[in-house]
One Martini backbone bead per residue (centre of mass of N, CA, C, O) as a GRO file, in nm:
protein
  187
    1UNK     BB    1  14.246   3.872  -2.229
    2UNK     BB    2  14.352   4.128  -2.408
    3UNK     BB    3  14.276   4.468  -2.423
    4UNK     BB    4  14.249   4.754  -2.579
    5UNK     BB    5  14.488   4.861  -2.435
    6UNK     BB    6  14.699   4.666  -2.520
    7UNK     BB    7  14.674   4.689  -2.798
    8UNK     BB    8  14.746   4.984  -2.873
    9UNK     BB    9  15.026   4.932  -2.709
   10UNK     BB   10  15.125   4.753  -2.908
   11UNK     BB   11  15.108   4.880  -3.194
   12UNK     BB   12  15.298   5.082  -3.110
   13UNK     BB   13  15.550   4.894  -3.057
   14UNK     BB   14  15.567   4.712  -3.305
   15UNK     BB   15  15.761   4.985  -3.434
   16UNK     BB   16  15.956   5.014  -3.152
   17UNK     BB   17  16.081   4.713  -3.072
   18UNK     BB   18  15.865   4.689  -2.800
   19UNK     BB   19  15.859   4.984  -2.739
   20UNK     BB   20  15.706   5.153  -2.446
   21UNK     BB   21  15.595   5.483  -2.330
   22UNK     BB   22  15.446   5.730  -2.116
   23UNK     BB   23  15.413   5.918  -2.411
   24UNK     BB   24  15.229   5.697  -2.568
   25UNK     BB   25  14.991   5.641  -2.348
   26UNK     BB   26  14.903   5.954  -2.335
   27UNK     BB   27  14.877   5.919  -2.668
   28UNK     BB   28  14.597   5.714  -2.616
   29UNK     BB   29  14.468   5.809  -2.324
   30UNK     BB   30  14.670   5.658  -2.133
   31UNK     BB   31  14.799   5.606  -1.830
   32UNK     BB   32  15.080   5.466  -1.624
   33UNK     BB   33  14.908   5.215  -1.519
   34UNK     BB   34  14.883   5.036  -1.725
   35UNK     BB   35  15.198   4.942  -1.724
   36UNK     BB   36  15.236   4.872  -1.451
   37UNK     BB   37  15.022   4.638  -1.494
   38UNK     BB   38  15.182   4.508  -1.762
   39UNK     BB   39  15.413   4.424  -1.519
   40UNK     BB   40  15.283   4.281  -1.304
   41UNK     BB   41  15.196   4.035  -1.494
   42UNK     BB   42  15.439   4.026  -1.734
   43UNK     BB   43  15.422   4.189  -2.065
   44UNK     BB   44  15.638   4.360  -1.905
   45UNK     BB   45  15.943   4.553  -1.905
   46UNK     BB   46  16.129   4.750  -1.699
   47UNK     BB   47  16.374   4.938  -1.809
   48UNK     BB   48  16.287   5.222  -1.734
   49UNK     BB   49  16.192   5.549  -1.720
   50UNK     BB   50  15.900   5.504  -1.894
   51UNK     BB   51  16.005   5.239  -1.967
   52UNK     BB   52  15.898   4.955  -2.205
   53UNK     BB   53  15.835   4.608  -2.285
   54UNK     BB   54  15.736   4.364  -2.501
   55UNK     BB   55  15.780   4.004  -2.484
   56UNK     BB   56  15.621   3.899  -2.737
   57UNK     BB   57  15.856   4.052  -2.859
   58UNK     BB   58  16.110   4.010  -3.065
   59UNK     BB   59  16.436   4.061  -3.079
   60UNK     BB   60  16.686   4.257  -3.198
   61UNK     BB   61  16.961   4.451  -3.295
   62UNK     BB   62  16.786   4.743  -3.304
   63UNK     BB   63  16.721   4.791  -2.992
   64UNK     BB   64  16.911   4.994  -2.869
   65UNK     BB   65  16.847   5.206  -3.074
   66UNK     BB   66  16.573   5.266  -2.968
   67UNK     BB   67  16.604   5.281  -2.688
   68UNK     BB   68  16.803   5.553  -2.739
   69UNK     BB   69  16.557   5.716  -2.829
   70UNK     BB   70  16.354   5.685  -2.582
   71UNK     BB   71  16.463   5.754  -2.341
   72UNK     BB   72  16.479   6.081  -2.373
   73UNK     BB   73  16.158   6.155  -2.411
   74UNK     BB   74  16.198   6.128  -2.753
   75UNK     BB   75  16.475   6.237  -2.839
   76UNK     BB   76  16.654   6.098  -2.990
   77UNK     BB   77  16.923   6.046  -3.260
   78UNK     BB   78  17.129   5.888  -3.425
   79UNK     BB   79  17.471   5.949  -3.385
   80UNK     BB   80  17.768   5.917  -3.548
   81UNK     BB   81  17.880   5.648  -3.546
   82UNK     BB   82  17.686   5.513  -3.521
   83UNK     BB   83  17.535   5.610  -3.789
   84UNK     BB   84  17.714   5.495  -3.980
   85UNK     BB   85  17.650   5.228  -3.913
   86UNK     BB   86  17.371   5.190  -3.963
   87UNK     BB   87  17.392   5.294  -4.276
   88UNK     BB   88  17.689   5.120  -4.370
   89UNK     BB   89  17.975   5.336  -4.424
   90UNK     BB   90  18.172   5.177  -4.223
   91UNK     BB   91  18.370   5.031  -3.949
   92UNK     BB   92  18.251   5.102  -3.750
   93UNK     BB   93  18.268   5.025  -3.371
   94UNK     BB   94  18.097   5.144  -3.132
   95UNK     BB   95  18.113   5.167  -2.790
   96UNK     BB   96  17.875   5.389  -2.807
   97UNK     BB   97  17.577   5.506  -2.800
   98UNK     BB   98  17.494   5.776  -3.030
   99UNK     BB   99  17.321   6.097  -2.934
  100UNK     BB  100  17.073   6.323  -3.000
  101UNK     BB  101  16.977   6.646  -2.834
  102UNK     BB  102  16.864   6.890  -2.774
  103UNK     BB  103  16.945   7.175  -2.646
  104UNK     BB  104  16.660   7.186  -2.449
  105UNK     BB  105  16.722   6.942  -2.308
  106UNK     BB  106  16.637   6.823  -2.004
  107UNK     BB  107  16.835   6.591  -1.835
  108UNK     BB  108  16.774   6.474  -1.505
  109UNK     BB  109  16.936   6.145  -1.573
  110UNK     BB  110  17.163   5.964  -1.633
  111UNK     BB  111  17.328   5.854  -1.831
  112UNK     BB  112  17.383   5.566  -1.960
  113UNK     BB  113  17.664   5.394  -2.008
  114UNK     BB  114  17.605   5.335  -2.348
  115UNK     BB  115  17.578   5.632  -2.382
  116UNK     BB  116  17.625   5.927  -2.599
  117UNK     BB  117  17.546   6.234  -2.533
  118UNK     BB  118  17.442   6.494  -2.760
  119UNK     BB  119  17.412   6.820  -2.877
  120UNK     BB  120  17.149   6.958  -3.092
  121UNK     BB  121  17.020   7.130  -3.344
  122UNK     BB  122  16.793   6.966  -3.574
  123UNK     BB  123  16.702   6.989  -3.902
  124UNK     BB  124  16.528   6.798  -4.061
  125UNK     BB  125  16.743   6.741  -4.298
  126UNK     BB  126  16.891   6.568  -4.059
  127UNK     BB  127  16.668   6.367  -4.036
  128UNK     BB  128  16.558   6.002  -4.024
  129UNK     BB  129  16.532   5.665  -4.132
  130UNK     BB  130  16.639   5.284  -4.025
  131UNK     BB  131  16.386   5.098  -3.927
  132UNK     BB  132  16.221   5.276  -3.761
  133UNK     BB  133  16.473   5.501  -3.705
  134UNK     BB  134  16.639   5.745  -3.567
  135UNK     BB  135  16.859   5.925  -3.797
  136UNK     BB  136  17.074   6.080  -3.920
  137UNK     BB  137  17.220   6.218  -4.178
  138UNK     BB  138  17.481   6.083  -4.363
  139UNK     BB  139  17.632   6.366  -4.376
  140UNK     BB  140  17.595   6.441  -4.061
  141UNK     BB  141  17.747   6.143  -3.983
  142UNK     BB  142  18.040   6.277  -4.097
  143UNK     BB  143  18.032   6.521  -3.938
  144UNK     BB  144  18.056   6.444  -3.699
  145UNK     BB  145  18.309   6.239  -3.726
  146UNK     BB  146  18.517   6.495  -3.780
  147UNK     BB  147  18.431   6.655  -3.475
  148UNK     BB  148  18.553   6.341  -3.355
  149UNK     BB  149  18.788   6.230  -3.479
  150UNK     BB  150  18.781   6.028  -3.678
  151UNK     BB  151  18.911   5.819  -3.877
  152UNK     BB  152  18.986   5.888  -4.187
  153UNK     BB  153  18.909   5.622  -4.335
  154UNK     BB  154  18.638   5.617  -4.213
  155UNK     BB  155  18.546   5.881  -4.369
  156UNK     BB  156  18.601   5.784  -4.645
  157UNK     BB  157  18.430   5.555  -4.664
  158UNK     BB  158  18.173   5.741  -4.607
  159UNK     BB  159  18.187   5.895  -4.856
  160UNK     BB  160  18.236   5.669  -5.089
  161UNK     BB  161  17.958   5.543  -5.020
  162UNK     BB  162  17.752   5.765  -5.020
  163UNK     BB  163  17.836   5.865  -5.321
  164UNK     BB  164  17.745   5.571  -5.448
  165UNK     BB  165  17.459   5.585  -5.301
  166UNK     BB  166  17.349   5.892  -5.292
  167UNK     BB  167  17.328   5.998  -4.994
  168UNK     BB  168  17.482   6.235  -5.119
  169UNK     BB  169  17.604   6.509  -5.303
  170UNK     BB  170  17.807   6.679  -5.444
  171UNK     BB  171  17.788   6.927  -5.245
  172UNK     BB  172  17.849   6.767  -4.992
  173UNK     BB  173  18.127   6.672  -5.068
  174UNK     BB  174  18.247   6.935  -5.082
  175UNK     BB  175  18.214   7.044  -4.790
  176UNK     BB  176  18.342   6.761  -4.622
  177UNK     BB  177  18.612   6.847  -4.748
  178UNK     BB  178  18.637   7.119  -4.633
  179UNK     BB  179  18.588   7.015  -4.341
  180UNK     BB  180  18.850   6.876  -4.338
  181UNK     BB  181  19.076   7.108  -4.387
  182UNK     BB  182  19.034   7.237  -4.169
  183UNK     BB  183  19.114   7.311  -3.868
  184UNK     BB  184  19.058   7.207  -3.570
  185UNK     BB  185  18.938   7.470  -3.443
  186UNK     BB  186  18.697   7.529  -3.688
  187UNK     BB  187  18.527   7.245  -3.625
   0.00000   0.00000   0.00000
């Protein structure tokens, strides 16, 4: 019969789709031994470092997305195609998970190949939540998609997606219109 330390540490997972952090556990008051403990059980799979999965949650499409938030210790905020993406703002099929991590965060090891990492110091207004994944502000998700040279059709449905469901205001509108025109060296 699983513990205190189990239950806690599940109520957390159940909320990030499985992932549980080793800055979770203490979080809760509890060493990342108890982790390794619930690896060795059998209870979670250690997906890296820091991070571990509880099998008793099913698994759903978008795990990839909250591990790639959890995996820089709890830094990442899903931006650029991937946002685009997430939001369902144009077709966009983003090769590679992107995230961003503030400019101060060091990491240390090797970003996993299935991720794009993008440094950027993100303001409250630009960043939201998905299905209790953080993801960019659909504005912001738009002007990534420009700085990385994203095919235009794909910016333009992103726009008038965005603008026909409110995502967007007026005058952001009109921003991402000007950031369009911008020469590309100004961007």
């Amino acid at each position: 019969m699983p513990g205190l330390a189990y239950e806690a540490l599940f109520e957390v997972a159940v909320e990030q789709y499985g992932y549980i952090t080793t800055a979770d556990a203490r979080d809760l008051g509890l060493g990342p031994e108890h982790l390794v403990d619930l690896a060795r059980r059998g209870d979670v799979d250690r997906i890296a470092q820091g991070l571990y999965r509880f099998r008793a949650i099913p698994t759903t499409m978008r795990d990839q997305l909250m591990e790639a938030t959890l995996w820089p210790r709890r830094l990442g905020i899903i931006s650029h195609a991937s946002a685009l993406d997430l939001w369902d703002l144009c077709d966009v099929n983003p090769a590679k998970v992107h995230i961003t991590v503030p400019k101060t965060a060091r990491i240390r090891r090797e970003a996993p190949p299935a991720y794009e990492v993008h440094q950027r110091n993100l303001p409250p207004g630009d960043v939201s939540r998905v299905e209790g994944i953080p993801v960019v502000s659909p504005r912001r998700a738009i002007l990534d998609g420009i700085e990385t040279h994203l095919g235009g059709h794909l910016i333009d449905q992103a726009v008038e997606a965005a603008t026909r469901r409110g995502d967007i205001t007026t005058e952001e509108r009109a921003a991402i219109q000007r950031a369009l025109r911008m020469p590309l060296k100004a961007r």
